[in-house]
C-alpha positions as CSV (number, residue, x, y, z in Angstrom):
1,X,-28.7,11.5,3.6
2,X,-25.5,10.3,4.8
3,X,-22.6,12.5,4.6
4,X,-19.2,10.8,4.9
5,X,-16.0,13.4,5.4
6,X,-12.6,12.2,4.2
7,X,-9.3,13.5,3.8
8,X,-7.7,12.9,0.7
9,X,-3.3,11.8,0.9
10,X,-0.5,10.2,-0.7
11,X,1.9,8.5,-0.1
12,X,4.9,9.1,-3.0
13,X,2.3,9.1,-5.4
14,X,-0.1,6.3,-4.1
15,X,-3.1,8.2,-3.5
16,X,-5.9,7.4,-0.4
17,X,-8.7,8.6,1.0
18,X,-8.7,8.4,4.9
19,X,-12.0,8.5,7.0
20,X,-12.3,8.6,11.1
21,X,-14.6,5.7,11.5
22,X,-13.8,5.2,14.9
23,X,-17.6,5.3,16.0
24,X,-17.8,2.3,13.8
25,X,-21.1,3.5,11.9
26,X,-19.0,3.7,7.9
27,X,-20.9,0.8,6.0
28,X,-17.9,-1.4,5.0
29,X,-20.4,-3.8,3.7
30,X,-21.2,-1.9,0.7
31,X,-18.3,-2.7,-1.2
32,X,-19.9,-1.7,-4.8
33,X,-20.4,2.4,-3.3
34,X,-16.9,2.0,-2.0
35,X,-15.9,1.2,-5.4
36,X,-17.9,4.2,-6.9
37,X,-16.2,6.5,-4.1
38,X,-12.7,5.6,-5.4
39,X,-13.4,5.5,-9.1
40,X,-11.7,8.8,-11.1
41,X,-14.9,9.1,-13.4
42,X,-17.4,8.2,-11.1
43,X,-16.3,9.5,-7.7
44,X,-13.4,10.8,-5.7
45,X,-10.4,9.3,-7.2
46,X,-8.2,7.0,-5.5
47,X,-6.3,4.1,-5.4
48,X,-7.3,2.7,-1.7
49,X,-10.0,3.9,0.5
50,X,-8.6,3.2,4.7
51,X,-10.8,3.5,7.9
52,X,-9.2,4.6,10.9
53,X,-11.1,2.5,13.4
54,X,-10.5,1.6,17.5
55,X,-8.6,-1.8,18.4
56,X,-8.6,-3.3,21.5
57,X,-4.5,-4.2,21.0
58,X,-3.3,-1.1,19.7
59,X,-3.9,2.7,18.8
60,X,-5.9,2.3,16.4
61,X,-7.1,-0.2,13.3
62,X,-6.4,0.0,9.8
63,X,-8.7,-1.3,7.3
64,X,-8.0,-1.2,3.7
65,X,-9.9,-1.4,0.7
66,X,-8.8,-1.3,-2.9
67,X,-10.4,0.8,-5.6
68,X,-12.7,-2.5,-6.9
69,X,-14.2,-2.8,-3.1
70,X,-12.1,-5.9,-1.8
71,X,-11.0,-5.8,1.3
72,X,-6.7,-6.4,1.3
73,X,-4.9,-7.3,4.3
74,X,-2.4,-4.2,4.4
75,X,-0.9,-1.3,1.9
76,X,2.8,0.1,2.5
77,X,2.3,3.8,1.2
78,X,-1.3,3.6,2.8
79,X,-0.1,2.5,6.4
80,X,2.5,5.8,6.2
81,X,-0.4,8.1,5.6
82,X,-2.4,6.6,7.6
83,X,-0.3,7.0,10.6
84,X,-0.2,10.8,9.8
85,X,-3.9,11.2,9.8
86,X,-4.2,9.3,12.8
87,X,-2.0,11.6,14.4
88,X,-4.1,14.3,13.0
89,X,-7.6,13.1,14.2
90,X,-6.1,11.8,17.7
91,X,-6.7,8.4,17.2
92,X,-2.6,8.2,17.8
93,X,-1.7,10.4,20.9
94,X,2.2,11.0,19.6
95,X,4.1,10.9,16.5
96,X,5.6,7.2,18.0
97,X,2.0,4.6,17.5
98,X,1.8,1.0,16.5
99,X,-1.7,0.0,14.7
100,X,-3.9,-3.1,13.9
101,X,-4.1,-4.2,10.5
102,X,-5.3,-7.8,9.2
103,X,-1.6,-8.6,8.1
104,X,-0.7,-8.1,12.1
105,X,0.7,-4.6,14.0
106,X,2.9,-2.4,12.4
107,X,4.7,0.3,13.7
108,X,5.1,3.9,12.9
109,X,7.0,7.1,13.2
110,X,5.8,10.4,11.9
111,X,9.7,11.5,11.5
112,X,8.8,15.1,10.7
113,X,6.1,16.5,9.1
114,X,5.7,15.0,5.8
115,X,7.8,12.0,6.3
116,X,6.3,8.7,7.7
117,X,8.7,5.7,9.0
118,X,6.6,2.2,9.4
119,X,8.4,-0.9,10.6
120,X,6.5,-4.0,8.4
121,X,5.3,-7.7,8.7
122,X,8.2,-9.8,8.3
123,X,8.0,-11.2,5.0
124,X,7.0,-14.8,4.0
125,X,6.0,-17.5,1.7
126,X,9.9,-17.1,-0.4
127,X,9.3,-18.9,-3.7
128,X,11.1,-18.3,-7.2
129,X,10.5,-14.3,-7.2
130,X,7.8,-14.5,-4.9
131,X,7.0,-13.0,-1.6
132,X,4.2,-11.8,0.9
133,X,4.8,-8.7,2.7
134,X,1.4,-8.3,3.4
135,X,0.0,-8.9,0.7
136,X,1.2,-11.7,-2.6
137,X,3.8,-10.2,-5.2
138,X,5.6,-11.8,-8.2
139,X,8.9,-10.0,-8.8
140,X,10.0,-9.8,-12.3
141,X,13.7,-8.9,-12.8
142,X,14.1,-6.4,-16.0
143,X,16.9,-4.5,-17.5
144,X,14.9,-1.9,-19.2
145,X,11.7,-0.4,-17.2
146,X,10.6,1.6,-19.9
147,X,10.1,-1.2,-22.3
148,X,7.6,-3.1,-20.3
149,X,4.4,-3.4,-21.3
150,X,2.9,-2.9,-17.4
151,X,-0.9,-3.1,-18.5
152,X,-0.8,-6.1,-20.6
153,X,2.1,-8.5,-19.3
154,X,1.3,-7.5,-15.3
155,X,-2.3,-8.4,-16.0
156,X,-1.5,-11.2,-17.5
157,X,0.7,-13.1,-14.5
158,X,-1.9,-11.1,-12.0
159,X,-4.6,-13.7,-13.5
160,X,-2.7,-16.6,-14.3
161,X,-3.3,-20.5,-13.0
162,X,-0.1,-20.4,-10.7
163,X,-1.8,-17.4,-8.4
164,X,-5.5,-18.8,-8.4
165,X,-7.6,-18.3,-6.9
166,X,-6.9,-14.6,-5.6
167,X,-4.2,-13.5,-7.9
168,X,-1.0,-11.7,-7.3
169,X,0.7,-8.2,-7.3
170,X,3.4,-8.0,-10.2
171,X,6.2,-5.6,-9.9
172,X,8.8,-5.0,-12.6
173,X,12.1,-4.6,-11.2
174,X,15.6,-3.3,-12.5
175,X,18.3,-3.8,-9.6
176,X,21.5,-1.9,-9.1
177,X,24.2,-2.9,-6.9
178,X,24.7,-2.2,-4.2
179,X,21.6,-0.7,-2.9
180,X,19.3,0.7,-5.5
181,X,16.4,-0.4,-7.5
182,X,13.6,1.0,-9.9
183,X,9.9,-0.6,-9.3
184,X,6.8,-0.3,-11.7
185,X,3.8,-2.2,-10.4
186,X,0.4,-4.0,-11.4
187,X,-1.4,-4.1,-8.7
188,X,-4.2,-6.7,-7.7
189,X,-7.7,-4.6,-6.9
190,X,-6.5,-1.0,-9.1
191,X,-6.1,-3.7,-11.9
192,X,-3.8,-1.0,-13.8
193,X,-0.3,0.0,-12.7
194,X,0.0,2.2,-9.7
195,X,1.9,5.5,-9.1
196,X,4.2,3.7,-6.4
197,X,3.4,0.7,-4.6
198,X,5.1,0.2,-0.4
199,X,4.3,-3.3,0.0
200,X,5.5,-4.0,-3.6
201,X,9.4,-1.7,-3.0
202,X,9.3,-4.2,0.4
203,X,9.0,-7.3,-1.5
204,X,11.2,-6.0,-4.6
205,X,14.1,-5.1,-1.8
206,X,13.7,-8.2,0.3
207,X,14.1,-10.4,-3.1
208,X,16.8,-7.8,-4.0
209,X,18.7,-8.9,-1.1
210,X,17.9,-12.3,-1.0
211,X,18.3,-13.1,-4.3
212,X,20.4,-10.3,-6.2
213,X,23.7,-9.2,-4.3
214,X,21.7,-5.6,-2.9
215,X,22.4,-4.5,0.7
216,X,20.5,-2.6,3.3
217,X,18.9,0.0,3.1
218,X,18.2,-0.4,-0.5
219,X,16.6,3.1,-1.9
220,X,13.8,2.9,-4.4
221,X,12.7,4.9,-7.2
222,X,8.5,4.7,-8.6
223,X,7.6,5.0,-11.4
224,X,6.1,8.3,-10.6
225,X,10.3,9.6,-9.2
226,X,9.4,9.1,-5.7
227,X,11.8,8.2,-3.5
228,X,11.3,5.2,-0.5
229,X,13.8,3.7,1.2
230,X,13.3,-0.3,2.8
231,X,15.4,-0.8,5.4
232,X,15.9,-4.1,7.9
233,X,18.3,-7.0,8.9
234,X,18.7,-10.4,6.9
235,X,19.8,-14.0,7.3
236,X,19.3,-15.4,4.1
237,X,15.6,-15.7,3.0
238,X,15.0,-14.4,7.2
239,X,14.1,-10.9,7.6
240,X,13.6,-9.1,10.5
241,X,13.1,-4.9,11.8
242,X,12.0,-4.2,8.0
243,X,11.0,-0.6,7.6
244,X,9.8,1.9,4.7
245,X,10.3,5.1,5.3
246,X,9.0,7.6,2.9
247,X,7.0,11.1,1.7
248,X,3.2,11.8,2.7
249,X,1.4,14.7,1.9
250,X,-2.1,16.0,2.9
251,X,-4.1,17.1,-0.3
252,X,-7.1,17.9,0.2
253,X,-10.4,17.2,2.4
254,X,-14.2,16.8,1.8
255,X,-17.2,15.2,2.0
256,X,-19.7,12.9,0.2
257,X,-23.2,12.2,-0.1
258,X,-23.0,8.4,0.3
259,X,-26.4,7.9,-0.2
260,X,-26.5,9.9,-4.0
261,X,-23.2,8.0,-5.1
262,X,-24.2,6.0,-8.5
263,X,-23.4,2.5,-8.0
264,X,-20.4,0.9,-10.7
265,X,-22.8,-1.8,-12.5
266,X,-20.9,-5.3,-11.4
């Protein structure tokens, strides 16, 4: 029997579990029992299951995986909790900590308890409503949010030939000048739309400012009413000092019989 204990956060919404892995021994290889631990009917419930695991350039590691078992390179809300629970488990010694991730370091301030400030990736790969701040997203500029068919459209432009082979996060977007925005969001590995999305309000504001007359710090509203707030310094499609800055909370914790968990048939 192997027992694995987790904490379960969110981050405005976005929902994680976080496990201290930083003896190494959590079997990241078994990506179909990952899935099973994040699925609502099957396991836990979440949308993102993050190690905390030692790096030999910073704090501490991050490794993300999203509720179908894939392994993505970073998650916004994610990094923001999981700098709190680093700074719970002592893998961060102070509330000031800079991690590893596969999309490069980010930084992080636990601000007060309850709110997390990350500085982000610079953005990259600019391209007709497209952007990676992390990881791939396809704004789509909308007037109305609540008219848009999230499920069916988002799924649609997640899996079309433009984005092969691996596919693309697709916000839904409705700016407001000077500084404001409203964000619903497919996202690539939930497959379903997400409670808020931080990589997603990064890309949204970066285009936002790029393309759409918005100035920093542009605020941000999910679809669940969470509020985030994107912050930085541009030069045209440059961006540089980009932070999110935004609500965790610590919901529960437990633990898991990894061993007994039924395996989500493929």
């Amino acid at each position: 029997m192997k027992i694995i204990h987790f904490v379960k956060m969110h981050g405005a919404g976005n929902d994680f579990l976080l496990i201290d892995d930083m003896k190494g021994d959590f079997p990241i290889e078994d990506h179909r029992r990952i899935a099973t631990m994040a699925s609502r009917p099957d396991g836990i419930g979440c949308e993102g299951v993050i190690l905390v695991q030692k790096s030999a350039i910073a704090d501490f590691k991050m490794r993300f995986f999203n509720p179908d078992g894939t392994e993505a390179e970073m998650c916004g809300n994610g990094s923001r909790c999981v700098a709190a629970f680093a700074r719970e488990i002592g893998a961060a010694k102070s509330d000031i900590m800079q991690f590893e991730t596969a999309a490069g370091i980010v930084k992080a301030e636990i601000l007060e308890p309850g709110l997390v400030k990350v500085e982000v990736p610079a953005p990259k790969d600019f391209a007709d409503d497209f952007v990676v701040a992390g990881v791939p997203h396809k704004i789509i500029p909308v007037e109305n949010l609540s008219k848009v068919d999230v499920e069916n459209e988002g799924r649609r432009i997640r899996n079309s030939e433009e984005f092969e082979p691996d596919g693309t996060n697709v916000d839904f977007v409705s700016y407001r000048q000077p500084n404001r925005l409203a964000i619903r969001t497919y996202e690539r590995g939930v497959e379903a739309e997400t409670g808020a999305c931080g990589t997603g309000s990064i890309a949204a504001a970066v285009i936002g400012v790029a393309d759409y007359g918005l100035e920093f710090p542009v605020h941000v509203k999910t679809s669940l009413g969470y509020n985030l707030i994107i912050d930085g310094v541009s030069e045209g499609n440059c961006f540089s000092n980009l932070t999110l800055t935004g609500p965790v909370k610590r919901v529960f914790s437990g633990e898991i019989d990894w061993d007994a968990l039924d395996l989500i048939q493929e």
